[in-house]
N, C-alpha and C positions, 0 to 999 in steps of 0.2 A: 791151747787156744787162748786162755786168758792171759797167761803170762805173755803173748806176744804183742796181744791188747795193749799191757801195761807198757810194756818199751816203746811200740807208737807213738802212745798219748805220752810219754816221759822225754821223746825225742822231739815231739811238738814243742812242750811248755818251755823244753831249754833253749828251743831254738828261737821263738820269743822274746824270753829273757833276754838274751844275746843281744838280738836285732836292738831291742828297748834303749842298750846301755851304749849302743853307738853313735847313738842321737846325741846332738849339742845339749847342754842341760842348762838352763839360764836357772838359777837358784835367788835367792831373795822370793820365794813366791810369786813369780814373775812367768808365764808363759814363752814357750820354747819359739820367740820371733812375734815380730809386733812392736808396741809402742810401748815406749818407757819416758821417763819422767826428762825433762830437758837439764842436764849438770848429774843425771844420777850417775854410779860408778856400777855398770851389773857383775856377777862373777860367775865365769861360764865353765863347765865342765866336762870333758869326754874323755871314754875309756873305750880301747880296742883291741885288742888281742894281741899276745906279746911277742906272735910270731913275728912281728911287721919287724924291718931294720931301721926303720928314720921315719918319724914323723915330728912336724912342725906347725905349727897356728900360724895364718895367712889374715893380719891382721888392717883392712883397704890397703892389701897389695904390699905391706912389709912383713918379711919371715920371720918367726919370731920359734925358734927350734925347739922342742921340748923331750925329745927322745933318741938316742942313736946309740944300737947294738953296742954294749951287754945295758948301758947304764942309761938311766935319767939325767936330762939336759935341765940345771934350776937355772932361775932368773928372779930381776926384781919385781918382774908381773906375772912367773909362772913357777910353779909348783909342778912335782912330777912322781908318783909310785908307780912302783912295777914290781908283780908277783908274780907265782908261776905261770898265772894263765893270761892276766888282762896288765896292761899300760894306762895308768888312769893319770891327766893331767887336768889342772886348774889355772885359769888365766884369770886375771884381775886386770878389770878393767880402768880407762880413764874415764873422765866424767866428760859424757856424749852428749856433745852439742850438734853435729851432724849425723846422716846418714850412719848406721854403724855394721858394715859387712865383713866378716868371718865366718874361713872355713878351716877346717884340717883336714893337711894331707898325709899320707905314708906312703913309705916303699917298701914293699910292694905293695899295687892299690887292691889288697886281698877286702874281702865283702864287708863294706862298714867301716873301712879304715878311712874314706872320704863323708866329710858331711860339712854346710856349711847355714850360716845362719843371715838373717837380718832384723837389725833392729831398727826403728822410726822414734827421733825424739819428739814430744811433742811437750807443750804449754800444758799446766792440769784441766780436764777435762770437766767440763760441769754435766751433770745428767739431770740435773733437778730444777725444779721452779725456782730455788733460789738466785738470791744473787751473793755473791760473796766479795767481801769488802776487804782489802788486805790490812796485816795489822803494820805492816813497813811498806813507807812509797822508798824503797830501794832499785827501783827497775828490776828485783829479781820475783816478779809477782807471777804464779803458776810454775817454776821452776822447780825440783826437787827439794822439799822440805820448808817450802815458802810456805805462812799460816796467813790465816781470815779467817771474820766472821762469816759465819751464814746470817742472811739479813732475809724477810720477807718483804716482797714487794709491796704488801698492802699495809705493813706496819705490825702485822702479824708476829706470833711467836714460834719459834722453831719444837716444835713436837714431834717426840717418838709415839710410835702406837701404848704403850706403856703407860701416858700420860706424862712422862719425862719431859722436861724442857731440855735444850739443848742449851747448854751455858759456858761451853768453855771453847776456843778455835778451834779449827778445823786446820788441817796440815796436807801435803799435796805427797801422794803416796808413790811408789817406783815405778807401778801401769799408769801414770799420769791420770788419777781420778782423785777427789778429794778425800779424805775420812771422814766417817761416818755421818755419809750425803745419804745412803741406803736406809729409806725406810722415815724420812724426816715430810713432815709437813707443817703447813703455815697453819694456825687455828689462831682467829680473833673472834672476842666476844664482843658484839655493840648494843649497847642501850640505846633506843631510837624513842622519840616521843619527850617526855617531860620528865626526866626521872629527876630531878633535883627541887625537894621543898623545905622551905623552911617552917618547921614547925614550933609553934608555942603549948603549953597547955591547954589553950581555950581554942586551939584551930585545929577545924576537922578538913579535911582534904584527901580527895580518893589522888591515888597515883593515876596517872596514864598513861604505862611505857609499856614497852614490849623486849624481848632480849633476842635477838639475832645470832646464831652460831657461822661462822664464814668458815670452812674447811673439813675436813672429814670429823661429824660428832664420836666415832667410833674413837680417836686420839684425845678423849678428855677422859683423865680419869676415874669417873664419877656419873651418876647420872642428874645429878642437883648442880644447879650452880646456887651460892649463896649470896644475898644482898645484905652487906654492911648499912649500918644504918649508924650515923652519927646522932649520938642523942643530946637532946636538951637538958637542963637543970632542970629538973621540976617535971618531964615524963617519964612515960610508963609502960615503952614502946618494946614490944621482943621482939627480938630477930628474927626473920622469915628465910623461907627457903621458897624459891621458885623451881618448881620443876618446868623440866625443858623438852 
């Protein structure tokens, strides 16, 4: 009784597996169909079972062969192994500026030997408050590998939760989104009221300002902010902390 258990559930998981590895496989950490970065080059891969006699990549309606009984079909955009059981080829892509649709087929169309894909190019995608400023007016701004600052619209500085500033560009990733946009916000501090006096020795003078946090306080390091205080020749003023 057990042991028949176990060959079911062993005929399941393989069967599975199988199904898994006949799917188009977009590689670069990139989702199997959907949007990619406008210029990127993707590199796609499928394996099928070695029974098949011929199969070929169907690349917007040009054949591009990569397999035909006993042996692998190589090229300059495709790559092809074959072992006892599975047919696995790689295609390497051009850099896609349109629509991008592919399929494979075989002969015979035994189960999973047909799959095909589509990819959407697109400009890089902004998901955040930010505005990003390119660092080249090249006309290739949001394209695959194009860089910017993140800039705040209020004049703000770019903060991770960490207390981190962000200091260095930003670059337009293969799913057309920018790097490390996730997890960023604006945080500025404002002094409001009168906070600038000049003081001598002999002058007494209360401050009266207040200090303003604009963004998420949870993104400052710290829970003080400090005020610098520029001293005179001749006092005898220490440094204060304001709590916030």
């Amino acid at each position: 009784m057990n042991r028949r258990v176990f060959i079911v559930l062993f005929g399941i998981v393989v069967s599975e597996s199988l199904q898994e590895t006949h799917k188009i496989q977009v590689l670069d950490g990139l989702t199997n169909g959907g949007n990619v970065s406008i210029n990127f080059s993707p590199v796609l891969q499928f394996a099928t079972t070695s029974k098949i006699i011929k199969c070929w990549w169907n690349v917007n309606n040009e054949q591009i062969p990569f397999f035909k009984q006993p042996n692998c079909q190589q090229g300059h955009n495709v790559a092809c192994v074959k072992n006892t059981s599975h047919v696995t080829s790689t295609f390497y892509a051009q850099p896609i500026t349109k629509t991008f649709n592919i399929f494979v087929a075989c002969i015979p169309p035994l189960d999973g030997s047909t799959e095909k894909l589509t990819l959407f190019p697109y400009l890089c995608q902004n998901h955040s408050s930010f505005e990003i400023i390119p660092v080249k007016n090249d006309g290739k701004f949001g394209q695959y590998n194009s860089t910017g600052w993140f800039h705040c619209p209020n004049n703000g500085t770019p903060v991770y939760k960490a207390g981190i500033k962000r200091t260095k560009p930003t670059f337009c990733l293969p799913n057309a989104t920018w790097e490390g946009q996730s997890g960023l916000e604006c945080v500025k501090v404002l002094l409001l009221g009168s906070p600038v006096f000049n003081l001598t020795k002999n002058t007494t003078m209360l401050s009266n300002f207040s200090c303003h946090v604009k963004g998420n306080r949870s993104f400052l390091p710290d829970s003080n902010i400090k005020l610098q205080l520029d001293l005179t020749v001749g006092t005898s003023i220490k440094p204060v902390v304001l709590n916030h």
